[in-house]
C-alpha positions in Angstrom: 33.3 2.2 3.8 30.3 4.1 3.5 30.6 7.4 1.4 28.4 10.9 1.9 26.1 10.1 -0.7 25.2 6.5 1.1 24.7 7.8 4.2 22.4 10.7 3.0 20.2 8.8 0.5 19.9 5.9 3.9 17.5 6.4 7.2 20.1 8.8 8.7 19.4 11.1 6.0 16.6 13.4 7.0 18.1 13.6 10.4 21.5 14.8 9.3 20.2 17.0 7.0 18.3 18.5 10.1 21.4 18.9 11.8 23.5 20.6 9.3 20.6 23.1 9.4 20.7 23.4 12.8 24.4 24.1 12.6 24.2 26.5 9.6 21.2 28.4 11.0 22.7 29.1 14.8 26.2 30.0 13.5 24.1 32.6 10.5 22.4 34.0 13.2 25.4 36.1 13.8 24.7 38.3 10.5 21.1 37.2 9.7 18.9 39.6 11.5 15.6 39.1 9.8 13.7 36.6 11.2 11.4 35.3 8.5 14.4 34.7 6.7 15.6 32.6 9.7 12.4 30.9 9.4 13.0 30.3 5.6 16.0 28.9 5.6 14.5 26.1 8.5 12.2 25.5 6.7 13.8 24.9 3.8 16.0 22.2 5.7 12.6 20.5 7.0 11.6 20.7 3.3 15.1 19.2 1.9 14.8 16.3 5.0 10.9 15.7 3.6 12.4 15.2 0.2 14.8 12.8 1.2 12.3 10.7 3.4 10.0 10.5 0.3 13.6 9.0 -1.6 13.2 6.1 1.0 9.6 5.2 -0.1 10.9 4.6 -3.1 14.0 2.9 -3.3 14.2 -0.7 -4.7 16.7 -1.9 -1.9 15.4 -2.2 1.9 16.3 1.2 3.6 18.3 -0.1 6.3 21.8 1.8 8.3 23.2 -0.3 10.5 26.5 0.5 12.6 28.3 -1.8 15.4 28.2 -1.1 18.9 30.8 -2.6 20.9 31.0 -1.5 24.6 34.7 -2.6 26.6 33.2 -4.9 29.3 29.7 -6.2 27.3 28.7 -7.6 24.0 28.0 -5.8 21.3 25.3 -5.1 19.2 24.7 -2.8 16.3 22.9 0.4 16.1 20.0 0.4 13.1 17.7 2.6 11.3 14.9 1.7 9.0 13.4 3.9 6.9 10.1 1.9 5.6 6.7 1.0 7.1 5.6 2.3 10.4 9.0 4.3 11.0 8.4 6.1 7.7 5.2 6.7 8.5 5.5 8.8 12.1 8.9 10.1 10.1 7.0 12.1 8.0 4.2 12.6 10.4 6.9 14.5 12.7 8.2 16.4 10.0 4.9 17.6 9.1 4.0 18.8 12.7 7.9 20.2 13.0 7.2 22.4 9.8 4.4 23.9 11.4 5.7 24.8 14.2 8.8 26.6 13.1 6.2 27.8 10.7 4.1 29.8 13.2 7.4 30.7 15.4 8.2 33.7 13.2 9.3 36.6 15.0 6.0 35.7 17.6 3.8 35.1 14.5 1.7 32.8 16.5 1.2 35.5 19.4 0.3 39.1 19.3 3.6 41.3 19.1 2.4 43.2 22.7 2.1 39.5 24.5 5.0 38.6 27.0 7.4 35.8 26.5 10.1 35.3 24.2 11.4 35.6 20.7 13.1 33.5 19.0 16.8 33.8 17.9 18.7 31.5 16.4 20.0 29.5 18.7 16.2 28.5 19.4 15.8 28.0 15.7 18.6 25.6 15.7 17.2 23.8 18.6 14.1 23.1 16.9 15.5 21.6 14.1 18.1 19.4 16.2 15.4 18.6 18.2 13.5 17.0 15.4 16.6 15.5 14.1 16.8 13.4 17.1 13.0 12.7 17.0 13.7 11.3 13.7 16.8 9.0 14.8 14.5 7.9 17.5 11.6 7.0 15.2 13.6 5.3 12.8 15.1 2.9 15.3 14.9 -1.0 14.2 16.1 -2.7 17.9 16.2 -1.6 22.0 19.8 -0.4 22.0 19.1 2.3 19.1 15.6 3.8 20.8 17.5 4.2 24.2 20.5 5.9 23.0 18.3 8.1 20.6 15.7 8.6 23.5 17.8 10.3 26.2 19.7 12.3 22.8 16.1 13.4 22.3 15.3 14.0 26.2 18.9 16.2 26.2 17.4 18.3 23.1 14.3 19.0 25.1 16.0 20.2 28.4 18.8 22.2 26.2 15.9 23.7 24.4 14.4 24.9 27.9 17.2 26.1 29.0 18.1 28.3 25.5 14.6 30.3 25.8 16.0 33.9 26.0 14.3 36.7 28.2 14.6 34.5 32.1 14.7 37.1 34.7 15.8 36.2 38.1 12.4 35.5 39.6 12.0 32.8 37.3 14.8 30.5 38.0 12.9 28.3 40.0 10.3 28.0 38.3 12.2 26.9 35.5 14.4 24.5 38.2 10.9 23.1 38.5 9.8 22.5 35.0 13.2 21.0 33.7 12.5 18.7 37.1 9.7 17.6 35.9 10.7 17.2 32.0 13.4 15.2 33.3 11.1 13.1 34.4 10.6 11.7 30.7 13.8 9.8 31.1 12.1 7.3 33.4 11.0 5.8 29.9 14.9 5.2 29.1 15.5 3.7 32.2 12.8 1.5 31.8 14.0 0.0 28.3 17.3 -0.2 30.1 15.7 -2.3 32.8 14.2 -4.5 30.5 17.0 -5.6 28.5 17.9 -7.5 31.8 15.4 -10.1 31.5 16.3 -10.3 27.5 19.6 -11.5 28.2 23.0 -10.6 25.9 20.4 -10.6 22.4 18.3 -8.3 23.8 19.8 -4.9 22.6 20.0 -6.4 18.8 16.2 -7.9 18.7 14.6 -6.3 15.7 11.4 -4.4 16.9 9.1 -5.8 13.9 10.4 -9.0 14.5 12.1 -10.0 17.6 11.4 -12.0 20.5 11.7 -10.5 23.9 10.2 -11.7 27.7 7.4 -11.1 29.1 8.9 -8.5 31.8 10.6 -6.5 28.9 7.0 -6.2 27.3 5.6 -4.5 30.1 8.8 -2.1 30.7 7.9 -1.3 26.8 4.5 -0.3 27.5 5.5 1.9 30.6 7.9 3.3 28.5 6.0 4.0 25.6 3.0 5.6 28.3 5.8 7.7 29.6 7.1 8.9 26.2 3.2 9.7 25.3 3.1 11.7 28.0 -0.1 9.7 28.8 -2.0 10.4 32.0 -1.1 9.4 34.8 2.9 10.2 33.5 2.0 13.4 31.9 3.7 15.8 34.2 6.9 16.3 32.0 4.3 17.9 29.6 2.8 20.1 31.9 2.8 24.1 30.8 5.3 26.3 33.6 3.1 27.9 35.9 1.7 31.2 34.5 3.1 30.7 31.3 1.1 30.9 27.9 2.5 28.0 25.6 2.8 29.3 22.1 2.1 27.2 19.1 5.4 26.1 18.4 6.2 24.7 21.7 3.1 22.5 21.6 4.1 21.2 18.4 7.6 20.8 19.1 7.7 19.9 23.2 4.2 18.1 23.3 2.9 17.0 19.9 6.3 15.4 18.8 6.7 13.8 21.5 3.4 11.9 21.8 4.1 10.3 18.4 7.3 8.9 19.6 5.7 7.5 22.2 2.9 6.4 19.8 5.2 4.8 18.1 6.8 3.0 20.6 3.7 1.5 21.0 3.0 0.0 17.9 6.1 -1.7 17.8 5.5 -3.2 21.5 1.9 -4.0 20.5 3.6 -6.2 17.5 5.7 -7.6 19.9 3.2 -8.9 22.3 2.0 -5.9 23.9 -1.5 -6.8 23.0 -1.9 -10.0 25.7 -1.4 -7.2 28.1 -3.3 -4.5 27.4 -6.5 -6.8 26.4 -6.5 -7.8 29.6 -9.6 -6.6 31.8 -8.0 -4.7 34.4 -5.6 -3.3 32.1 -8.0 -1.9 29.8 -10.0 -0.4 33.0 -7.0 1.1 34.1 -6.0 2.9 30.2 -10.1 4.3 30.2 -9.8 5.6 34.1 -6.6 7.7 32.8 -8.4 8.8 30.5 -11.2 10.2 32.5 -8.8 11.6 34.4 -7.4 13.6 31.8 -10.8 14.5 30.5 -12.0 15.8 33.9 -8.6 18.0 34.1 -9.6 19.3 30.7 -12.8 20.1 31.1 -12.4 21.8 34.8 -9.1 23.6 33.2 -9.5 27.6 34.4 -6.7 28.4 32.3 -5.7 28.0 28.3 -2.5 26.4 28.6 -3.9 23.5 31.2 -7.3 23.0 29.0 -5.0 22.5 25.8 -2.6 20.1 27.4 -5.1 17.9 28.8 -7.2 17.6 25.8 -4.1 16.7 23.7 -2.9 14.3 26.4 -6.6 12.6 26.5 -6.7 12.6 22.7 -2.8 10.3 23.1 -4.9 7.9 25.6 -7.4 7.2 23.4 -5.1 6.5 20.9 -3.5 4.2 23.0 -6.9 2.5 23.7 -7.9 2.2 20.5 -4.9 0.3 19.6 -5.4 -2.2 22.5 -9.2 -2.7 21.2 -8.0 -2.8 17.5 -8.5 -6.1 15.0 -5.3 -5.5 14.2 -2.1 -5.5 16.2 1.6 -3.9 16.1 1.7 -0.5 13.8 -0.9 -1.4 12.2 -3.6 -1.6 15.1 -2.3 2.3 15.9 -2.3 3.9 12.4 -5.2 5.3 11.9 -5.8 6.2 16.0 -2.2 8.1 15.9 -3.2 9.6 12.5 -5.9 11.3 13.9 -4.1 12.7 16.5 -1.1 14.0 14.7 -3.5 15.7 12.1 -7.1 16.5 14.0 -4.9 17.4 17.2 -2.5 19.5 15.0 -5.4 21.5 13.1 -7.6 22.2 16.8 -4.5 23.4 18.3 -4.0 26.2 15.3 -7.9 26.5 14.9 -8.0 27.4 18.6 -5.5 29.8 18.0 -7.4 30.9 14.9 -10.7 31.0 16.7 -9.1 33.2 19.6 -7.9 35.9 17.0 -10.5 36.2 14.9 -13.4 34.5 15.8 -13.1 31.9 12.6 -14.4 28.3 14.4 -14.0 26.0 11.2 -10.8 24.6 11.9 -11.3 24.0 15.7 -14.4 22.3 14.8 -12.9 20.5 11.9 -10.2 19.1 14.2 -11.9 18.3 17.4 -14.5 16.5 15.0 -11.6 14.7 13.5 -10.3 13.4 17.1 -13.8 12.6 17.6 -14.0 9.8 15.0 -16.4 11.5 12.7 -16.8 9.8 9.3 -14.3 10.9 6.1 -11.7 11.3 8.9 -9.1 8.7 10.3 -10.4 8.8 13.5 -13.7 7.2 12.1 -11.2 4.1 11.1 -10.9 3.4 15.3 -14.3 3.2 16.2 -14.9 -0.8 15.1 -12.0 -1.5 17.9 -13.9 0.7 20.3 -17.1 -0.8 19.4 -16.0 -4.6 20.8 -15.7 -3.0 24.2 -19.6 -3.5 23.3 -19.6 -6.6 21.6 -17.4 -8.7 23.8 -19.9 -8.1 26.9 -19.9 -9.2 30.1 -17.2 -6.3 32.2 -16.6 -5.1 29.2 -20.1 -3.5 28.7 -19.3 -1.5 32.0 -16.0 0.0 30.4 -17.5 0.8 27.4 -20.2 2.9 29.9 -17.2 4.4 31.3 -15.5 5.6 28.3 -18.8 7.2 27.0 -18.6 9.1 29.8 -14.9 10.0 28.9 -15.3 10.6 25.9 -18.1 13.0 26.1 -16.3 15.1 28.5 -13.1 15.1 26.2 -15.9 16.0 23.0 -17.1 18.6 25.5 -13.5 19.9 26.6 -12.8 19.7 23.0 -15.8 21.8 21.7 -15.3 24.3 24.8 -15.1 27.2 21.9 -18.5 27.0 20.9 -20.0 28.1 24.3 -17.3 30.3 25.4 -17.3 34.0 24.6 -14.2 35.3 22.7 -12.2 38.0 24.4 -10.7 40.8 22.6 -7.1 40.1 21.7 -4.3 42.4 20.9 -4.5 42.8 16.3 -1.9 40.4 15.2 0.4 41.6 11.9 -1.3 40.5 8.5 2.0 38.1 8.1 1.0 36.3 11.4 -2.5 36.0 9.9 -1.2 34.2 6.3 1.3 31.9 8.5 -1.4 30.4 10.4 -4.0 29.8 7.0 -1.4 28.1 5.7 -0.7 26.3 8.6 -4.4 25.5 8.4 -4.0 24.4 5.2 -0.5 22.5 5.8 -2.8 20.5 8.0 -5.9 20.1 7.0 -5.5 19.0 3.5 -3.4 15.8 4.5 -6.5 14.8 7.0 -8.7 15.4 3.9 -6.9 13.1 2.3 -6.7 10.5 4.6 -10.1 10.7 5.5 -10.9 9.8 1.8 -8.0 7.7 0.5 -7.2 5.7 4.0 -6.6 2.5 1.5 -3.9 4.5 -0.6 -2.3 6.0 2.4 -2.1 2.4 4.0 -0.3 1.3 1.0 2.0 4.5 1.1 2.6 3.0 5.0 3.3 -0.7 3.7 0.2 -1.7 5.6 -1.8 -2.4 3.0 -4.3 -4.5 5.3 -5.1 -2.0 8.2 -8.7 -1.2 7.1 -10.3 -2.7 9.6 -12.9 -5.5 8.3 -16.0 -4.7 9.6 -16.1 -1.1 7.5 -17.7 -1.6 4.1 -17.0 0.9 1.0 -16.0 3.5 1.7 -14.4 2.7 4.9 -14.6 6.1 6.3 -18.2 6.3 6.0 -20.2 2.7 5.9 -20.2 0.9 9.4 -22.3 -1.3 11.1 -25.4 0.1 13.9 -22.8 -0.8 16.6 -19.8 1.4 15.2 -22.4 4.3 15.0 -23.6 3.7 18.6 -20.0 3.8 19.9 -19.2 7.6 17.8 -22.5 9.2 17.9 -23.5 8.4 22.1 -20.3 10.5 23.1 -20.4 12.7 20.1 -24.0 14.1 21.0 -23.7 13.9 24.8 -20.3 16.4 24.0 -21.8 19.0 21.9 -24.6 18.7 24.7 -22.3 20.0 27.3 -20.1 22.2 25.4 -23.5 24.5 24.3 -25.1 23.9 27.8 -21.6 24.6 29.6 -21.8 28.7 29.9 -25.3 28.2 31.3 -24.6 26.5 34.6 -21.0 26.6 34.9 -21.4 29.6 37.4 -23.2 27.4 39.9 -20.1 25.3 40.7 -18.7 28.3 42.2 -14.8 27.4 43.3 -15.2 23.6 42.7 -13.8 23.3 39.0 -11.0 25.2 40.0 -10.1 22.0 43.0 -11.1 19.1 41.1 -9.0 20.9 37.9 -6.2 20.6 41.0 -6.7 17.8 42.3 -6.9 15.7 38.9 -3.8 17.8 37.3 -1.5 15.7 39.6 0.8 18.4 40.3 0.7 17.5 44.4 1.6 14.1 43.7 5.0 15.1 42.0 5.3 17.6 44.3 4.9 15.3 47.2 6.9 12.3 45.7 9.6 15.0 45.0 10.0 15.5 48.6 9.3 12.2 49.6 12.5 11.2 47.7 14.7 14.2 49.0 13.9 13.2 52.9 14.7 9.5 51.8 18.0 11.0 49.9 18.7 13.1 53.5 18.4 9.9 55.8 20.5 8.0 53.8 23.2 10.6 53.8 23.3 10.8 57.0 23.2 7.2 57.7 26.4 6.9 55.6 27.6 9.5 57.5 27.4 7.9 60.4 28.9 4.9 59.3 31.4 6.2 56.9 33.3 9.3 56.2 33.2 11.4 59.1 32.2 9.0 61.7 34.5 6.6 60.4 37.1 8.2 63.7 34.2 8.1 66.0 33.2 4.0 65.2 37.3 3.3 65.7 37.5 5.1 69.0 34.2 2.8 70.2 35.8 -1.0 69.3 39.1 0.4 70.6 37.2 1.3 74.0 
């Protein structure tokens, strides 16, 4: 049997230390009234789960938890966690971007202390750390029947985390009907997996993702599943801000950024499974760079904060996603660097816009929208050979690399939007809100530094010590062939083009921003499927009805006649 100390120092460790946190911090709250003490103790939990994930790296023995599943009427399977490779990796990823946002959800650090919405006690606290418990559990699954039963635990956190947010007043009970609607809409993904262990037969629950075999129809239930759990457009609306509502910093790190890297990872491991034969596929890769021009547009014609931010974040997840279809590589290690540049450039523009709203500082936002461009010394610059064979390989191709440019300079653009826009005056925000988000900054930026200079070392740390892709000379970050640079600086120069031209003739659109930023959000098509499916649900009600139940007496009386 197993003791405490075992299970601790295996891949359930991080996650259970989250827990007890979550436990100690909500039943604390009772006599601890200080929030920044609130906030210390979490993080010291986040801090004590980091520690343990660093024990994994290195142990001499395989990380590996593995615990039998045996349902009454099926065959079993077991339930496993690794801890090494590409599940370390997005591990530590998540606990990074979980630190910062409990981080800069002190007391309303992230917000000035006259802005509406609420504050967070400790039963908030404690859902932020169970929630990236489960995100843990879930990225450290090794087979199907692990990731499902971790996914909907994570998908549970989320909607009990909605529903904890203190403050609701009457009027906004439907509105918060509506968004846990369409959060719940993320459990499609589950369903999905469940689907697809139908084709796998009884062995499909236990097939290891790094080295399994699984059908073809499972594959592509995967990679829908995966594009749901990345919240990737078009199956972004679970991620979509409540109407009216300014998302703070912690709930885009928590709800959205978190997430995505599930999702991203989900990916990899589908990729290494034989994802790739789909998504290289021509119409396949047209449809991943429409989405993503989708997105863009919606970020770019945004009127509002919270839209602009969640459509650039869910356009930055796309092209993650298409530069691991385009990669040399394949599995985790085709989506390293791509999700790398997400977690960290997206994580550092989301608190550099915040930083550059306060106080007019525009380093950071530059810094990481220039990092989710692909610039050179950053990981993003490590994706640009995959993107450059849309180039290379000719023939259709050429007219979906022309078709990402154009994406991808409205995402630069959207991404950029601070250097043309005028900063409004915002309420002063306390000098302790101030030092949280530098060192958020910092907390952030120095780990993209260090990729961005040592990707070899941190491909080793990842076990992938081959994922520099082979075109890139020495350093790999900086020396790339005339194609490579074509492919970053086209987009890259065409976006800053827009962003500094965009206050000039904005104004002459009038109202039509505002209905393409509609129209391309997607809302009305929830909306309308919503509906579609209630009418559906009515008629067949009543056609049972009819049948059944109380018409049962009625049909009798008819044959008896």
């Amino acid at each position: 049997m197993i003791t405490l100390v075992e299970l601790i120092r295996s891949p359930l460790g991080p996650a259970l230390v989250l827990l007890l946190g979550a436990a100690i911090v909500f039943v604390s709250g009772r006599w601890v009234y200080r929030s920044f003490r609130m906030t210390g103790v979490a993080l010291l939990f986040v801090a004590l789960a980091a520690w343990l994930l660093l024990g994994l790296r290195t142990r001499t023995d395989y990380p590996i938890y593995s615990h039998p599943w045996q349902p009454l009427l099926q065959g079993g399977a077991n339930l496993v966690w690794i801890g090494d490779g590409w599940n370390w990796y997005i591990s530590g990823l998540i606990l990074l971007l979980g630190g910062v946002g409990i981080l800069l959800d002190w007391n309303g650090s992230n917000r000035a202390s006259t802005s509406s919405g609420y504050r967070r006690s400790s039963s908030s606290m404690a859902s932020h750390l169970g929630f990236l418990a489960t995100a843990l559990l879930f990225a450290g699954s090794d087979n199907l029947l692990t990731a499902i039963l971790t996914w909907v635990m994570m998908d549970l956190m989320m909607l009990l985390r909605s529903a904890m947010r203190p403050d609701s007043t009457p009027q906004s009970v439907a509105v918060t009907v509506r968004d846990n609607r369409a959060k719940g809409l993320s459990l499609l993904g589950a369903l999905f997996l469940m689907v697809g262990l139908l084709p796998a037969g009884p062995s499909g629950p236990g097939q290891p993702l790094d080295s399994g075999v699984l059908p073809f129809e499972t594959i592509v239930l995967m990679l829908l599943a995966a594009a749901i759990r990345a919240g990737a457009y078009p199956f972004h609306l679970w991620l979509l801000p409540t109407e009216n509502e300014r998302v703070d910093l912690a709930e885009r790190m928590l709800d959205q950024m978190v997430p995505v890297l599930c999702g991203l990872w989900l990916l990899g491991w589908t990729v290494n499974l034989g994802g790739e034969l789909v998504l290289v596929r021509p119409e396949v890769l047209a449809l991943i760079i429409l989405a993503m021009l989708g997105s863009a547009i919606a970020a770019w014609t945004a009127p509002d904060q919270s839209n602009h931010t969640t459509f650039v974040l869910i356009t930055s997840a796309g092209l993650a996603g298409l530069a691991g279809a385009v990669s040399f590589d394949q599995g985790p290690r085709a989506l390293i660097w791509p999700t790398t540049a997400f977690a960290l450039g997206g994580g550092l523009w989301l608190v550099g816009e915040r930083v550059w709203q306060e106080w007019g500082w525009q380093i950071p936002v530059s810094v990481g929208a220039l990092a989710l461009a692909g610039v050179p010394f950053t990981p993003g610059f490590l994706t640009q050979p995959g993107l450059a064979r849309l180039i290379t390989t000719g023939s259709i191709f050429t007219l979906l690399f022309a078709v990402y440019v154009i994406a991808q300079t409205i995402q630069i653009g959207a991404l950029l939007r601070s250097w043309g826009a005028e900063r409004r005056d915002p309420p002063v925000l306390q000098p302790m809100a101030v030092a949280r988000l530098l060192i958020a900054c910092i907390a952030l930026g120095l780990p993209l530094a260090f990729v961005g200079f040592l990707p070899q070392t941190v491909a080793t740390l990842a076990s992938m010590p081959d994922a520099i892709p082979p075109t890139l000379g020495n350093p790999p970050t900086v020396v790339a062939p005339g194609v490579v640079w074509i492919t970053l600086g086209l987009p890259l120069l065409l976006g800053m083009g827009i962003a500094l031209m965009r206050p000039r003739f904005w104004g002459l659109f009038g109202p039509w921003p505002g209905r393409v930023s509609h129209l391309s959000r997607l809302e009305w098509l929830f909306q309308i499927s919503w509906w579609s499916i209630n009418r559906v649900s009515d008629a067949w009600g009543n056609a049972v009805g009819v049948i059944e139940g109380a018409g049962y007496m009625g049909w009798l009386a008819v044959f008896a006649l």
